[in-house]
C-alpha positions as CSV (number, residue, x, y, z in Angstrom):
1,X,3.9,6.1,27.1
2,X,5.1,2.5,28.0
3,X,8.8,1.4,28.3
4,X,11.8,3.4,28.6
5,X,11.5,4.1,24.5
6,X,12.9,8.0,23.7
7,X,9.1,9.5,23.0
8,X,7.8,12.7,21.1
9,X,4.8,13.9,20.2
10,X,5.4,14.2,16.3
11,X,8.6,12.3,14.6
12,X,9.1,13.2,10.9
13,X,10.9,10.3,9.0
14,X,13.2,12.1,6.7
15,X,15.3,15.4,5.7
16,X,14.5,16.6,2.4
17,X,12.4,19.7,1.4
18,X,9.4,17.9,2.8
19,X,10.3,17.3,5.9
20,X,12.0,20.0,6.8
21,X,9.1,22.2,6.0
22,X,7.4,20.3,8.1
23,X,9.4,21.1,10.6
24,X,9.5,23.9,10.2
25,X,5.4,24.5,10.1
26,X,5.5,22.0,13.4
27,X,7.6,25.0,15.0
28,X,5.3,28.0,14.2
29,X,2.3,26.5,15.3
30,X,3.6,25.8,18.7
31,X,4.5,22.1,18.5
32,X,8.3,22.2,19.5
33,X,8.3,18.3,20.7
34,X,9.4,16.6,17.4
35,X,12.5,15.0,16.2
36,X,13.5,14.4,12.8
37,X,15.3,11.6,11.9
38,X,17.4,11.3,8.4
39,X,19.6,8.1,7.3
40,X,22.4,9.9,5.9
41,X,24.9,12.1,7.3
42,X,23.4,15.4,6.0
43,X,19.9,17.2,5.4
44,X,18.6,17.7,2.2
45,X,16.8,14.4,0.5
46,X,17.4,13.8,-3.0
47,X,19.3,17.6,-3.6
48,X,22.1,16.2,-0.9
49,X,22.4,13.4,-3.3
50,X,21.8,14.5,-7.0
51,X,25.0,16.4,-7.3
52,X,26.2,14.8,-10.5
53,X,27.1,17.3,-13.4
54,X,24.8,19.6,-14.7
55,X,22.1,18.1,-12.0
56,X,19.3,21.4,-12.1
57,X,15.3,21.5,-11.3
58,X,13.5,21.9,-14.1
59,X,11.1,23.8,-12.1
60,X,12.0,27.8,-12.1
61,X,13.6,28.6,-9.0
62,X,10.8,31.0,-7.6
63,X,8.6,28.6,-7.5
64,X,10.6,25.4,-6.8
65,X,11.0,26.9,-3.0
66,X,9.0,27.0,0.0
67,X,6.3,30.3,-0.3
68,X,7.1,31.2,3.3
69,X,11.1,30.3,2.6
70,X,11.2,32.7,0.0
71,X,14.7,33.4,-1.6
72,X,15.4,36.3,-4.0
73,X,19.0,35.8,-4.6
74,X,18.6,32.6,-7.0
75,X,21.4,33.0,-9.7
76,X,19.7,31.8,-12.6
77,X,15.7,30.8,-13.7
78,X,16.3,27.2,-13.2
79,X,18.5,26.5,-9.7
80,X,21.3,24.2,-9.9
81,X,21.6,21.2,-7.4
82,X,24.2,22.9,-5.3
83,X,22.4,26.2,-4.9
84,X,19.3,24.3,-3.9
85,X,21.1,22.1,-1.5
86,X,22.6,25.4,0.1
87,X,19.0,27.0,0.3
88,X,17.7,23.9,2.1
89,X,20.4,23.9,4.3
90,X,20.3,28.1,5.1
91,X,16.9,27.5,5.7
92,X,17.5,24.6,8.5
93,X,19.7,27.2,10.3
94,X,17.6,29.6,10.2
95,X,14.9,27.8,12.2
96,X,17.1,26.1,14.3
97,X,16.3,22.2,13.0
98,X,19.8,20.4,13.6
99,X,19.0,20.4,17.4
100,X,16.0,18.6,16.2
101,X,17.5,16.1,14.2
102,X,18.7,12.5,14.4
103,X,21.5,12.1,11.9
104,X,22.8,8.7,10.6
105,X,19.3,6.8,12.1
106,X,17.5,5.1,9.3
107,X,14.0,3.5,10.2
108,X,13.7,-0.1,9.8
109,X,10.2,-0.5,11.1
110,X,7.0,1.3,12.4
111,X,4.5,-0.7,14.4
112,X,1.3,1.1,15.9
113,X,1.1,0.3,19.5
114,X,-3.0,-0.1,19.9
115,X,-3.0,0.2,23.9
116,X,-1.0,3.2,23.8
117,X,-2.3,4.7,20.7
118,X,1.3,5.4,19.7
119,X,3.8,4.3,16.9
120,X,7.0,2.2,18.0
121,X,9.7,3.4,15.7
122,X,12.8,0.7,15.4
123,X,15.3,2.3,13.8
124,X,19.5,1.7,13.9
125,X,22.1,4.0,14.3
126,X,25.6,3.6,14.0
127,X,25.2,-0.1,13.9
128,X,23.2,-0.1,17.3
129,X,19.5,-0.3,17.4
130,X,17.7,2.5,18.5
131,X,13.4,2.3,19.7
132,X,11.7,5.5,19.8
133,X,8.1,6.6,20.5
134,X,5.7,9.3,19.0
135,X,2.2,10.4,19.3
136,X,2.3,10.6,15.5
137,X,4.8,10.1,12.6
138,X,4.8,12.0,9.5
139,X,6.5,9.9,6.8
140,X,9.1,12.0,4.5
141,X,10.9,10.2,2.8
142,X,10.0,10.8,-0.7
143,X,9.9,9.2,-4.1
144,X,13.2,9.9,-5.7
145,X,15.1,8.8,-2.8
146,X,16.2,5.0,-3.6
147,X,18.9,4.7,-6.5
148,X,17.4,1.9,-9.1
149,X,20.1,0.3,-11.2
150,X,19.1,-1.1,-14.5
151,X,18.2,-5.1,-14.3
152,X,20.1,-6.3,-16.9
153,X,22.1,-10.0,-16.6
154,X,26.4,-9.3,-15.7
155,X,26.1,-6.1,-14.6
156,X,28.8,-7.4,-11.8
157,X,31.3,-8.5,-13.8
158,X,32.1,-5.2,-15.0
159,X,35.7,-4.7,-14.8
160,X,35.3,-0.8,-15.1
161,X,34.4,2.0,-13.3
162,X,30.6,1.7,-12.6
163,X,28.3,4.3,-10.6
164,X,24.4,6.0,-10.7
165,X,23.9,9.4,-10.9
166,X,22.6,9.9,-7.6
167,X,25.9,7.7,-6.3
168,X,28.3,10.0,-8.8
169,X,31.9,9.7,-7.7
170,X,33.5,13.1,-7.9
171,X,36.8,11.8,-7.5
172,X,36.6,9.7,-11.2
173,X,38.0,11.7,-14.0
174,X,36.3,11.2,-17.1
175,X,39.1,12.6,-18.8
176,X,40.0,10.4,-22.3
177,X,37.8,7.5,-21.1
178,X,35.1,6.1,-22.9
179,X,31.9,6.9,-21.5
180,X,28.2,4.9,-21.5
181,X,24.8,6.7,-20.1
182,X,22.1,4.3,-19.8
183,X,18.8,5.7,-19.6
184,X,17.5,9.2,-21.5
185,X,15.0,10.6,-18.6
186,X,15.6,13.1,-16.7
187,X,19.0,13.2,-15.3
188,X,20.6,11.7,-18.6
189,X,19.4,14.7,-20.1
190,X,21.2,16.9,-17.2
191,X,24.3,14.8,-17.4
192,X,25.0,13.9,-20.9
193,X,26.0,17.6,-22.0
194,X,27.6,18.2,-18.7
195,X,30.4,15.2,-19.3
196,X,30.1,15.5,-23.5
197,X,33.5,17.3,-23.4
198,X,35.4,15.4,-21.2
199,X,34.9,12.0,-22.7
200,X,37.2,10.5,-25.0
201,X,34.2,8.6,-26.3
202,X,30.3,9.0,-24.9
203,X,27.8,6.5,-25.8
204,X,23.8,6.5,-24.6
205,X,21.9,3.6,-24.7
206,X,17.8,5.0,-25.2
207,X,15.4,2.4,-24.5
208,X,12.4,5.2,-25.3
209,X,13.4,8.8,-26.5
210,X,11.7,11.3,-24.2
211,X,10.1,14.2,-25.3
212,X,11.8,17.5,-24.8
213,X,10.7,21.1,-24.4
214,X,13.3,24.3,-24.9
215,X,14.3,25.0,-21.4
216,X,15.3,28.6,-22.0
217,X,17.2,28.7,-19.0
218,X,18.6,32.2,-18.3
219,X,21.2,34.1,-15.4
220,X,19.9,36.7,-13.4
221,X,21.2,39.9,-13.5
222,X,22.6,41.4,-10.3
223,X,20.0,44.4,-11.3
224,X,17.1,41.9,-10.9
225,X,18.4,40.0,-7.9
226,X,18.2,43.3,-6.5
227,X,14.9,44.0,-7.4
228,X,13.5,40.8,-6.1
229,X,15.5,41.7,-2.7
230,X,13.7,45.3,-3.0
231,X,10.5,44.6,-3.4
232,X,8.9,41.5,-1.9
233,X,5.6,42.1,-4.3
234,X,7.4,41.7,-7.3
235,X,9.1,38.8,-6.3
236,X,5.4,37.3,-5.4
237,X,4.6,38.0,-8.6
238,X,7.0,36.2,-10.3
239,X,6.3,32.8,-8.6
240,X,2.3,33.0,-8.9
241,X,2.8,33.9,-13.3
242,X,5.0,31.1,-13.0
243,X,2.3,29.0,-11.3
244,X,0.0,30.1,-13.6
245,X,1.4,29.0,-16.9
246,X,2.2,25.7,-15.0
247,X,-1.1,25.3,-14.7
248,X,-1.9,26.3,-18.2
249,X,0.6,24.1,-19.4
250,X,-1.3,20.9,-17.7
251,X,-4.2,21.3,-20.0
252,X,-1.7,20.5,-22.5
253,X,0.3,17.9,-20.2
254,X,-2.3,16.0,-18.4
255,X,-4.8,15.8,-20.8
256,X,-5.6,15.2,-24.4
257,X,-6.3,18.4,-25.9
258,X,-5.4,21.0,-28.8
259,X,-2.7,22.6,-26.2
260,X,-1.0,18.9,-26.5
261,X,-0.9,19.3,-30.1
262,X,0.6,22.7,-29.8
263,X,3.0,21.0,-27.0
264,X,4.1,17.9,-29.5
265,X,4.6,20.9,-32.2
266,X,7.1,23.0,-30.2
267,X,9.2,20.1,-29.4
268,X,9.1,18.7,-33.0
269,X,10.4,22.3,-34.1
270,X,13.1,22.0,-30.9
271,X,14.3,18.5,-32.7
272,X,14.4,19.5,-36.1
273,X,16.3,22.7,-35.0
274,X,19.1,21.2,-33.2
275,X,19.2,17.7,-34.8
276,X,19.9,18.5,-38.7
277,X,20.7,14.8,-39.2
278,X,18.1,12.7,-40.1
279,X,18.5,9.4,-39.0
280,X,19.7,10.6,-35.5
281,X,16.0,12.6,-35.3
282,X,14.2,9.0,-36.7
283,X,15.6,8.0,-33.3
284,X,14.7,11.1,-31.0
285,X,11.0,11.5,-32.2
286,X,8.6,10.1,-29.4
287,X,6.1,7.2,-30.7
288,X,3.9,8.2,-27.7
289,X,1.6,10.9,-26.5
290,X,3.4,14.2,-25.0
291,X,2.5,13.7,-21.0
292,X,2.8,10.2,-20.8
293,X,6.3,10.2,-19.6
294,X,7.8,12.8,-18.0
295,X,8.4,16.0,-20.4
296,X,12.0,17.0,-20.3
297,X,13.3,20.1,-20.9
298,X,17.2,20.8,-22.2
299,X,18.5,23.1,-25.0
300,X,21.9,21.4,-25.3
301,X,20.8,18.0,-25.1
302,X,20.4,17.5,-28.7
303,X,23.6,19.4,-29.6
304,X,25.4,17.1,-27.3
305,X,23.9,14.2,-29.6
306,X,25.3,15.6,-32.3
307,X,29.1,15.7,-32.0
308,X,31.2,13.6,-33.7
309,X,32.7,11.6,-30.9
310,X,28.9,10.4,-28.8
311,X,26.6,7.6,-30.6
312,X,23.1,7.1,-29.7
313,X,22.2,3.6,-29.8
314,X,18.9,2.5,-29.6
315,X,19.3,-1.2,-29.8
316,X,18.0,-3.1,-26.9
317,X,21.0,-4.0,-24.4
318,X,21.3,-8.0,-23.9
319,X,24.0,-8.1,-21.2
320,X,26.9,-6.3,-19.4
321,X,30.0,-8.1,-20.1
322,X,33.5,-7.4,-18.6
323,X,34.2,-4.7,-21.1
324,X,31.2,-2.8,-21.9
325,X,27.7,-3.3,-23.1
326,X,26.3,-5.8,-25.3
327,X,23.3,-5.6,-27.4
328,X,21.5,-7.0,-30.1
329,X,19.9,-5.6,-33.2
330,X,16.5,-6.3,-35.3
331,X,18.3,-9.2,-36.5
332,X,19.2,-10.8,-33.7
333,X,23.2,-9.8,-34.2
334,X,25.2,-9.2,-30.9
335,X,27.5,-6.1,-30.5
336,X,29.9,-5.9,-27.9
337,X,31.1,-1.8,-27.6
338,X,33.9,-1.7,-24.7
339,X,34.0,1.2,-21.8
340,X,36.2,2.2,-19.1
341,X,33.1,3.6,-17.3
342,X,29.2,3.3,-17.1
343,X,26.5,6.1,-16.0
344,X,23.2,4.4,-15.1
345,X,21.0,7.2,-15.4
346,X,17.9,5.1,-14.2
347,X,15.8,7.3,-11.9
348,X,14.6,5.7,-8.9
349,X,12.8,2.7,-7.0
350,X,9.7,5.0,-6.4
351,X,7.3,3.3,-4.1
352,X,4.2,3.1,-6.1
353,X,2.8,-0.2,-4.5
354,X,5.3,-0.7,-1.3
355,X,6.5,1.4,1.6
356,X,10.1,1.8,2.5
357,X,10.3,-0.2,5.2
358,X,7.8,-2.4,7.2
359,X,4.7,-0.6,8.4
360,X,2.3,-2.5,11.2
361,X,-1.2,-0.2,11.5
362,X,-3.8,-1.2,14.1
363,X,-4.4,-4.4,14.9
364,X,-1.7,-6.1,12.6
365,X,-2.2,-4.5,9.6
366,X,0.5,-4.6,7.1
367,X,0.7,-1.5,4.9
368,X,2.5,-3.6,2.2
369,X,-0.5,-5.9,2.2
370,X,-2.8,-3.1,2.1
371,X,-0.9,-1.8,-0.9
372,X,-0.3,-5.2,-2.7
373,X,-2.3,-3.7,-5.8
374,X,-1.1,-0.7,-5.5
375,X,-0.3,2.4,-3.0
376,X,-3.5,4.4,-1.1
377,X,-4.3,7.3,1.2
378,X,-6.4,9.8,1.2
379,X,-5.3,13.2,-0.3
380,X,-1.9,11.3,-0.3
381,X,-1.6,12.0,3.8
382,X,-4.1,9.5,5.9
383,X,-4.5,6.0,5.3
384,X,-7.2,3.9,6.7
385,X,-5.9,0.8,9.5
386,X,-3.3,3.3,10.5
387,X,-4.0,6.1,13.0
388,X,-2.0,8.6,13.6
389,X,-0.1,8.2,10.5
390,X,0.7,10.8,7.7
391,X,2.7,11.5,4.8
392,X,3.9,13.7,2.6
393,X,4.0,13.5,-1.1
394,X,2.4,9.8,-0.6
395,X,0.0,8.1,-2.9
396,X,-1.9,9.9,-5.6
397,X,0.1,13.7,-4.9
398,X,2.8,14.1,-7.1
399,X,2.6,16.9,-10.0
400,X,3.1,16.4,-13.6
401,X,3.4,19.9,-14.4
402,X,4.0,22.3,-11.8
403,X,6.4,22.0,-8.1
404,X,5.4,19.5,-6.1
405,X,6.1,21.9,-3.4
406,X,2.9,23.5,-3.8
407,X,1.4,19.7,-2.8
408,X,3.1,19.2,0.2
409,X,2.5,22.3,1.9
410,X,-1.7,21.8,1.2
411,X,-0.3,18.0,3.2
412,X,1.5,20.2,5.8
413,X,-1.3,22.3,6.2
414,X,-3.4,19.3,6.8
415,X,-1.4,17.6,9.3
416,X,-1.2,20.7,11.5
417,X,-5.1,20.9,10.9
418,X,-4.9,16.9,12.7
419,X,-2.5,17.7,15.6
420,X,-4.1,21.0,16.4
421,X,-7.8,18.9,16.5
422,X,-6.2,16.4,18.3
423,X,-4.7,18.6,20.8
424,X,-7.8,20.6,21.2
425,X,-10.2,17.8,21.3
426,X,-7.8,15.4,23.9
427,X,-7.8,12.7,21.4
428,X,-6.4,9.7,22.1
429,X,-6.1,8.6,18.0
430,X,-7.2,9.4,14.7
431,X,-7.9,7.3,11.9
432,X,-9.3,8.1,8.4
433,X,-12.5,6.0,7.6
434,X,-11.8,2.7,4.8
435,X,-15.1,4.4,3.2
436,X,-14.1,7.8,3.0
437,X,-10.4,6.5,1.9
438,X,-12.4,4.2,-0.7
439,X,-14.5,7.1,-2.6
440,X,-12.0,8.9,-2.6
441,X,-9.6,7.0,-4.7
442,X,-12.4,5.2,-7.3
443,X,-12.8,9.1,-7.6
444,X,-9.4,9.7,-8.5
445,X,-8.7,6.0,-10.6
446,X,-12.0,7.0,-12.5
447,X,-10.6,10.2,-13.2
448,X,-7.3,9.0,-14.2
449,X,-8.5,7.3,-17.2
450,X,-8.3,10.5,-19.3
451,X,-4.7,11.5,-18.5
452,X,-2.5,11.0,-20.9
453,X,-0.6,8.9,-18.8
454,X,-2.5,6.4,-19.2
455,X,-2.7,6.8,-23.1
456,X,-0.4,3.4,-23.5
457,X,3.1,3.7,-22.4
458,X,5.3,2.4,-19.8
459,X,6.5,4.6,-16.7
460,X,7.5,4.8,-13.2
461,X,4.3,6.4,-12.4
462,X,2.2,3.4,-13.3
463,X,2.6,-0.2,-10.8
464,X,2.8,-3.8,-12.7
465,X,-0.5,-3.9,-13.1
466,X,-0.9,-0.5,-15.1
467,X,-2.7,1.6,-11.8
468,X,-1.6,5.2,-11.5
469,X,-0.6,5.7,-8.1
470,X,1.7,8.4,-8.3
471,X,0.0,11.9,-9.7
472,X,-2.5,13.7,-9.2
473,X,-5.3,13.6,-12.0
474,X,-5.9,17.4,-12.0
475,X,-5.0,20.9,-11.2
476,X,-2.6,21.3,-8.4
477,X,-4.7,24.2,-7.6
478,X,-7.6,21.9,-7.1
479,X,-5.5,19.7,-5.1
480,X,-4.6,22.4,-2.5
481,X,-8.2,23.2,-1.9
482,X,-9.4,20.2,-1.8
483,X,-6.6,19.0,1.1
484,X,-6.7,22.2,2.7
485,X,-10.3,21.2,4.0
486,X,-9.8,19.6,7.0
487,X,-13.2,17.7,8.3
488,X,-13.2,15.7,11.6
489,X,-15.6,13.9,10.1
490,X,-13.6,12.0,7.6
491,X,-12.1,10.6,10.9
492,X,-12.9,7.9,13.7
493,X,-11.7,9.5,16.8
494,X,-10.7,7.9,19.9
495,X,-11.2,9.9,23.0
């Protein structure tokens, strides 16, 4: 390789479960020359950062875990941030990753190096710049990784206290202060009953009220804990029937059907139970088809809703003024409502039609104007202009129903299934052909027009223009034997 650049044969860009699984899959099939580089100053991707109160998966914990990373000790159904965090972490011990990790680099620019075959990685570390070299990158850095704060005019001038969910300040007391969430998705309904009781006052601002499903949640005994420990078949068990009525549950979720009848039904029941006012469940009720937003589950979300001292305001929010929030109602009246602190609970800048940072393929290309109308690969993993490039959970491969763990380790599998052909073969490059890439993805846009998530609202999992480039448009079990067939021939190899 040319220059005095640090070189490996395989660097993985990014720390959370992704990665790190990759890692760890690099390990056990005999490629030990990687490195892993991570931005912050810890492993574990968006769990590191998502520790705000009440933060959870609202994937059961047996399944929301790697299959050859089992754990059987999980305290309760659904795993709490921290206990997933500490998993990730255990797990990184375990194989021995830290040695293979470059903390505190964040990537700033990949450019394929076309007489060399290899990817120059700029990158900066501790406010010095730092070049590396591999033979191929695998880019983890996930979706929910970039904080987005709500665009709306004087949101600087607030003169209180002011943070995002996945920024949460553990020092701030919320103690007698008067509270505002904006946003109702997913970690709104985490936090809001979390913080209900420590607010003097709690306010939410909904822009769309989401539909939510009983979570059910539950502890586990120290008997079953036990159990799982004991017997290694039972605790198999558990996470394939939970993958099962995941998968059940998409008929339901992804598509149009009498299960998403059944679906809206149970959560109309769920609202009706817990919301005995009214007017407040005029406001919760959905306008828009179960699946096309993200379904939320919570059974003391609603209850929160209800006590005497948190409002749910629905009007749209004009400005942010010094003191609080100010919106304006059907007839055009402003409302100022002061606050000593706002919660933006606004997901994330997910990169549905731009990468992360600048990407240079073969001859020039630029991956952000290959993506100008909206993000590509095939399977999510290879991307055509781009040798010896791969992702994980990339265009196309995230799950609307189920753990998108079960995606990325049919990717993982994939890549190995590249290095070991590579290795085997002596090849020099490999690059996914622009025609196999193009069926591909007319077969999965054409297929996305009978999700519900294209039935007519707005989401993050759509770009500007309305093109889904975010889920699959299927069965995850489709997905992982589909990816898991590796062909050569889908490939232009250089020798």
């Amino acid at each position: 390789m040319a220059g005095k650049d640090d070189a490996h044969e395989v660097a993985i860009l990014g720390s959370g479960f992704s990665g790190i699984a990759m890692a760890i899959r690099l390990r056990q099939s005999g490629f030990e020359d990687f490195v892993l580089l991570e931005r912050a100053a810890e492993l574990g991707g968006t769990w590191r950062d998502n520790q705000y109160p009440g933060a959870a998966c609202d994937v059961p914990a047996h399944l929301y875990s790697l299959s050859f990373e089992p754990k059987s000790d999980w305290s309760r159904a659904f795993a709490t941030a921290p206990e997933i965090q500490g998993y990730v972490l255990d797990v990184v011990s375990k194989h021995g990753l830290r040695d293979k990790t470059r903390l505190e680099t964040r990537v700033t620019r990949l450019e394929y190096d076309d007489a060399e075959a290899t990817w120059l990685i700029q990158a900066e570390t501790a406010g010095a710049p730092l070049r590396l070299r591999a033979k191929l990158v695998v880019v983890a850095c996930g979706g929910l990784s970039n904080p987005a704060f709500p665009e709306i005019t004087g949101v600087e001038s607030f003169r209180g206290r002011l943070f995002h969910t996945a920024q949460w300040d553990h020092d701030f007391d919320l103690s007698d202060k008067r509270v505002a969430v904006i946003g109702t998705g997913a970690s709104a309904v985490q936090v809001v009953p979390a913080i209900v009781d420590r607010a003097k006052e709690l306010c939410v601002f909904q822009r769309t009220p989401p539909w939510v499903f009983p979570r059910r949640d539950r502890e586990f005994t120290e008997a079953q804990v036990r159990y799982f420990a004991e017997h290694p078949r039972a605790r198999r068990w558990m996470r394939n029937t939970i993958f099962t009525v995941t998968e059940l549950m998409s008929l339901g979720m992804v598509w149009r059907t009498p299960l998403t009848r059944v679906l809206e039904g149970v959560c109309h029941e769920h609202r009706a139970r817990q919301v005995p006012d009214r007017l407040l469940r005029r406001k919760l009720t959905p306008s828009y088809r179960l699946g096309c937003k993200r379904m939320l589950l919570s059974d003391d979300y609603y209850p929160a809703l209800c006590k005497p001292h948190v409002a749910l305001v629905t009007d749209p929010i004009t400005r942010i003024s010094p003191r609080g929030v100010v919106t304006r109602d059907d007839r055009g009246r402003e409302l100022e409502r002061g606050f000593d602190v706002l919660i933006a609970a606004t997901g994330f800048d997910v990169p549905v039609d731009t990468p992360a940072f600048p990407v240079v393929g073969a001859r020039g290309r630029s991956l952000h104007a290959e993506w100008a109308d909206g993000a590509e690969a095939y399977y999510g993993v290879s991307i055509a202009g781009f040798p010896n490039l791969a992702m994980l959970m990339g265009p196309n491969t995230g799950p609307g129903h189920t753990s998108v763990l079960v995606y990325t380790e049919a990717e993982i599998q994939r890549i190995i299934a590249m290095l070991q052909h590579m290795r085997t073969e002596n090849l020099k490059s490999m690059d996914v052909r622009p025609d196999v890439q193009a069926r591909f993805n007319r077969g999965v846009q054409r297929r996305m027009r009978y999700t519900n998530w294209t039935s007519g609202c707005h989401s993050w999992y759509l770009t500007r223009s309305g093109k889904n480039t975010s889920l699959w448009p299927g069965f995850a079990s489709e997905y992982v034997l589909r990816a898991r067939r590796f062909s050569p021939a889908d490939f232009v190899c250089e020798r």
